[in-house]
C-alpha positions as CSV (number, residue, x, y, z in Angstrom):
1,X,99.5,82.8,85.0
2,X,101.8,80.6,82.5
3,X,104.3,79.5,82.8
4,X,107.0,81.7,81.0
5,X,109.1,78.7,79.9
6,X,106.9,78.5,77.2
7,X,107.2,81.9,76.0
8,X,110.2,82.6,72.9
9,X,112.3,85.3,74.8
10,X,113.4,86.1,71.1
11,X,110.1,87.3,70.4
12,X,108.4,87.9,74.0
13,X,110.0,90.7,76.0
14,X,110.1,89.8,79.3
15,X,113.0,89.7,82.0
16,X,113.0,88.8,85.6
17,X,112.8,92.7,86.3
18,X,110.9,94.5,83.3
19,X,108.5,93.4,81.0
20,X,106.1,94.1,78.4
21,X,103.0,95.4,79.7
22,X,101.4,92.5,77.2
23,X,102.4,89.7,79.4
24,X,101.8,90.6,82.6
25,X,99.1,87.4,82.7
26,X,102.1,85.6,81.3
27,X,105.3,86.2,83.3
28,X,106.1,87.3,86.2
29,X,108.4,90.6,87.0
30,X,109.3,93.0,89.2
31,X,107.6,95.8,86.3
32,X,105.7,95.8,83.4
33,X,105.7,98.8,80.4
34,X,103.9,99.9,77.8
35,X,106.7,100.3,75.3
36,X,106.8,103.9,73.0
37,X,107.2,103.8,69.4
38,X,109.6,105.0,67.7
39,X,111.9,104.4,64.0
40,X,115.1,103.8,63.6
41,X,117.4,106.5,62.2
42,X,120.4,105.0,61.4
43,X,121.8,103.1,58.4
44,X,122.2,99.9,60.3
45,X,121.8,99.1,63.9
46,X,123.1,95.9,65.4
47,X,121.2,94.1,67.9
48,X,123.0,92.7,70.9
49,X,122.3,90.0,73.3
50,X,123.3,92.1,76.1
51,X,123.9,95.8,76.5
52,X,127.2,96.0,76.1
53,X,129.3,96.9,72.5
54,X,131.2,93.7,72.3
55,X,128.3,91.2,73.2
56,X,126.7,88.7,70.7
57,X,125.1,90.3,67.5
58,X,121.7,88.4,67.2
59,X,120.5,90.5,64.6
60,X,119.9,93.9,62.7
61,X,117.8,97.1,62.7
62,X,117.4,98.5,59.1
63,X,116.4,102.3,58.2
64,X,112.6,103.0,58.8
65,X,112.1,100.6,61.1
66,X,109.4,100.6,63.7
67,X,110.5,99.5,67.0
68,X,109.0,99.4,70.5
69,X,111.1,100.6,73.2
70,X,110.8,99.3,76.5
71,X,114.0,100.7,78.1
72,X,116.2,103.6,77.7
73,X,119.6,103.1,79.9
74,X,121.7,105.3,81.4
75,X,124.8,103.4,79.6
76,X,124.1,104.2,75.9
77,X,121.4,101.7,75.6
78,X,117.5,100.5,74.8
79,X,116.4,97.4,75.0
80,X,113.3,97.0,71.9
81,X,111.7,94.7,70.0
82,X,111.4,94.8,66.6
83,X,107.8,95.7,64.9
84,X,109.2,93.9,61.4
85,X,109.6,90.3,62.8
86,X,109.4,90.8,67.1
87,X,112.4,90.1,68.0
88,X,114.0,91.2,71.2
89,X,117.2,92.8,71.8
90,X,119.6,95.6,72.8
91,X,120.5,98.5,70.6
92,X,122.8,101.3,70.9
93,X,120.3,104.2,71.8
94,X,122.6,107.6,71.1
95,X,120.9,109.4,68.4
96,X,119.5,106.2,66.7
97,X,115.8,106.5,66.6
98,X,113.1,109.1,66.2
99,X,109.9,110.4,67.9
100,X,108.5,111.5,64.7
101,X,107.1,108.5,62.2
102,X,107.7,108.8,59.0
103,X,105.2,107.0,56.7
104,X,106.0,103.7,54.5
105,X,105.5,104.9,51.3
106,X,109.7,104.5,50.1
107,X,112.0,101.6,50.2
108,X,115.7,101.7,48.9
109,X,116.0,99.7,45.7
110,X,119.6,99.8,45.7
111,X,121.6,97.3,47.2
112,X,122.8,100.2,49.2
113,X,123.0,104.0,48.8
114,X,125.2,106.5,51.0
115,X,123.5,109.2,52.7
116,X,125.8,112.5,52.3
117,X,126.3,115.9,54.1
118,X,125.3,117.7,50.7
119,X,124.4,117.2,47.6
120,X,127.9,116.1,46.3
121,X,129.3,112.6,45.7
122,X,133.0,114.2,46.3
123,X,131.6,114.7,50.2
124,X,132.3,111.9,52.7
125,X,129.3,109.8,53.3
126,X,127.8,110.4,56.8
127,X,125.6,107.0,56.6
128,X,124.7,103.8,54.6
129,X,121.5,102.6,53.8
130,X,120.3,99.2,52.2
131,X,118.1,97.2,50.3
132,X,114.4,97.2,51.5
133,X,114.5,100.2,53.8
134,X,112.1,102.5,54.5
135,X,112.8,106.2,53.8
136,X,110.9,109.6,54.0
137,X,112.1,111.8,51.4
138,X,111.8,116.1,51.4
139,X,113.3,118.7,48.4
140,X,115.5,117.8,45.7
141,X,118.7,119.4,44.9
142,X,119.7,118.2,41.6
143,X,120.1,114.0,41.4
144,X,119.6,113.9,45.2
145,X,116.5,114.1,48.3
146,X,117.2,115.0,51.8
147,X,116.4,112.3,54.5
148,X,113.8,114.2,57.5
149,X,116.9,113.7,59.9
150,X,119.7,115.0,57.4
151,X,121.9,114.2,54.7
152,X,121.4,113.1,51.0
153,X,120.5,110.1,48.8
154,X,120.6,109.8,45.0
155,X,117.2,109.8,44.6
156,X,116.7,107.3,41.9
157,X,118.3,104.6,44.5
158,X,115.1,105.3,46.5
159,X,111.2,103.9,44.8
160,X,108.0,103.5,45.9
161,X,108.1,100.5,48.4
162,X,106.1,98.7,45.2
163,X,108.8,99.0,42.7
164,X,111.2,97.5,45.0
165,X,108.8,94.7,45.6
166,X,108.8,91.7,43.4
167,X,106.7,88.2,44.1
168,X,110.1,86.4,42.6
169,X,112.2,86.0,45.7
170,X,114.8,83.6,43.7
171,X,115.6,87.0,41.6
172,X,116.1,89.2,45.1
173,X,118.3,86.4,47.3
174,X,120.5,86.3,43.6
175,X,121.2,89.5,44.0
176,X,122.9,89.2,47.0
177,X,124.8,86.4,45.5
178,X,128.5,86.8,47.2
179,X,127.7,89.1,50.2
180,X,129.9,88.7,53.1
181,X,128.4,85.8,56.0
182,X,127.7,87.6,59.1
183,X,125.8,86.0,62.2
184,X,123.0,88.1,62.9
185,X,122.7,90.0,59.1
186,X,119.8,90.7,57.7
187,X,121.3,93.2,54.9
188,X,123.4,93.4,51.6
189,X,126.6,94.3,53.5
190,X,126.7,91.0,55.8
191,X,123.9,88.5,56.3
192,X,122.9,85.2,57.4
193,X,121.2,82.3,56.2
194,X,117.8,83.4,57.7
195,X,118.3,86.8,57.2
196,X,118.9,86.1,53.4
197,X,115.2,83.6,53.5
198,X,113.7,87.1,55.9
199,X,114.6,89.9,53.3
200,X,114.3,88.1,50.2
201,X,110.0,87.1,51.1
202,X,110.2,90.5,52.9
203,X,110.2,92.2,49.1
204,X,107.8,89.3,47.8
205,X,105.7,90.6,50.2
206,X,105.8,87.3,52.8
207,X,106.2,88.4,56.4
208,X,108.2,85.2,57.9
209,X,109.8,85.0,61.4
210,X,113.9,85.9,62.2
211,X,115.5,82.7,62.8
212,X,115.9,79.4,60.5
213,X,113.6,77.3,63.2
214,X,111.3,79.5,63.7
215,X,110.8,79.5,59.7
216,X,110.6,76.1,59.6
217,X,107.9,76.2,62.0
218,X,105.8,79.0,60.0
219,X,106.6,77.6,56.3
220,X,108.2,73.6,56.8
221,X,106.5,70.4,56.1
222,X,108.3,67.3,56.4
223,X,109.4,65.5,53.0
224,X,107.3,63.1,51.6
225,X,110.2,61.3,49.9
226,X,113.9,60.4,50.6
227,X,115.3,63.9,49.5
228,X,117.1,62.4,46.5
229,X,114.0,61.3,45.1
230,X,112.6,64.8,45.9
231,X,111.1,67.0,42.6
232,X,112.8,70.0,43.9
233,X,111.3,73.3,42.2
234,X,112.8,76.8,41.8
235,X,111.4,78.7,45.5
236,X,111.7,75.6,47.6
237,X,113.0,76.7,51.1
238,X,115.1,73.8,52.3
239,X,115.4,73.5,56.0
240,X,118.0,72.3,58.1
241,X,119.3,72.1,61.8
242,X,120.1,75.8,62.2
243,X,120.3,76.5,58.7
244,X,118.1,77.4,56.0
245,X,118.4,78.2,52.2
246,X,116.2,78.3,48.9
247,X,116.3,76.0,45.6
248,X,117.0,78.2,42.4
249,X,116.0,75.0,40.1
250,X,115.9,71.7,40.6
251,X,119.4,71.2,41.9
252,X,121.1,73.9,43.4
253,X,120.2,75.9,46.8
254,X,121.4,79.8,46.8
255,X,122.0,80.5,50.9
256,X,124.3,82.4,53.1
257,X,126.6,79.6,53.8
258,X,129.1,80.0,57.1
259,X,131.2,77.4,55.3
260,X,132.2,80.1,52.2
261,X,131.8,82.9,54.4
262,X,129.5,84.5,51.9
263,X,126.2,84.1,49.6
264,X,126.5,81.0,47.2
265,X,124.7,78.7,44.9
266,X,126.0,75.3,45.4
267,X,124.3,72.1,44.0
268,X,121.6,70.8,46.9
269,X,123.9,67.4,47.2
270,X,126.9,69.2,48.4
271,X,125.5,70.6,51.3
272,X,123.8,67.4,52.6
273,X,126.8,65.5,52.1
274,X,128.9,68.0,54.3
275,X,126.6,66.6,57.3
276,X,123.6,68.6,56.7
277,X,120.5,66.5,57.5
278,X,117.2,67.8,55.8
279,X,114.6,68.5,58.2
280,X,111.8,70.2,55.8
281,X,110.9,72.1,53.0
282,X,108.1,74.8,52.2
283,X,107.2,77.4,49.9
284,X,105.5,80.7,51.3
């Protein structure tokens, strides 16, 4: 058996007393699963550390979503992993995700859309869903679509998935140019520095892990110069301890920077000389 110290909890769902059915000839537990599929039905689901509402956000389920579930608890809660990039975490499990798989062939275009009780922008939105997500549309009823689980979305906010792609990932992270920081993000409405890299290949059509180190593992090469004598091009992905952005020319990096609490383009010098040593750089 390995030895599970070498094994990415992020990504590897395993704990001293449940674990994937995948690793039983990897770790050792007091049970193993086969996990059920299922897809998220909710606007935005955070993803805890623990089970419990005010635990650390480690990141975000979107709309459509595929997720495997390994445990459904008593106290509101599953614990999952997420089919979109693995990662392993708690979820609030009340009327959040569905039996019934809807297929792939929608995404959202808009940098969000509400989802309504009726046709009727005057009606209070029941929901909120966002860039990239995958949605199963039924009849129309004038500009809008119902969702398969209820409510309305203005139909033209909602393409198929390859009108919402674009190989230009610059274009997509620019468009999120001044959304709000949040640890753990991976949408429009709050993000993070990998989240912003994660969504913005997602629609370019480059699958690339959660978290800034585990990008730099998949996509990183060390630099073959002193970065100031670097020929930095427009979709470089500059990496740094626990932080990650992308070059929109030769000078400036767009990223979700904790230091402006938002989405900025900043020239690439500023951000080394607030302390940040460059580790690597990559393209996908």
């Amino acid at each position: 058996m390995s030895d599970a110290a070498s094994l990415d909890p992020r990504i590897n769902a395993f704990r001293p007393d449940l674990a994937d059915l995948s690793l039983r000839n990897n770790v050792t537990s007091r049970r193993y699963v086969e996990p059920v599929l299922r897809q998220c039905v909710r606007g935005l689901l955070p993803m805890l550390a623990e089970p419990k509402l005010d635990a650390k956000q480690t990141s975000q389920i979107r709309y459509g979503e595929f997720l495997d579930v390994f445990e459904e608890r008593a106290d509101g809660f599953a614990w999952v992993q997420n089919r979109t990039d693995r990662y392993v975490g708690y979820i609030p499990s009340q009327n959040t995700f569905s039996e019934e798989i809807a297929d792939l062939a929608l995404r959202v275009k808009a940098l969000s859309t509400f989802v309504y009780p009726e046709p009727d922008i005057k009606s209070p939105p029941l929901d909120e869903l966002t860039l990239g997500s995958y949605v199963r549309l039924g009849k129309s009823d004038g500009a809008f679509r119902t969702l398969p689980d209820g409510g309305f979305v203005f139909a033209k906010h909602v393409v198929p998935a390859a009108e919402v792609e674009t190989p230009d990932y610059v274009f997509t992270a620019g468009r999120m140019l001044n959304a709000p920081y949040l640890w753990g993000g991976r949408t429009p409405k709050g993000i993070d520095c990998s989240g912003l890299v994660q969504l913005s290949l997602a629609l370019a059509g480059f699958e690339v892990p959660r978290d800034s180190d585990m990008q730099r593992e998949a996509l990183g090469q060390s630099l073959p110069d002193h970065w100031r004598d670097m020929q930095w091009r427009r979709g470089d992905i500059v990496f740094f301890p626990g932080h990650v952005g992308i070059m929109t020319n030769t000078s400036d990096m767009i990223h979700a920077s904790a230091h402006d609490m938002k989405v900025v383009v900043e020239p690439l010098f500023d951000v080394v000389t607030r302390g940040n040593e460059i580790l690597a750089s990559g393209r996908p």
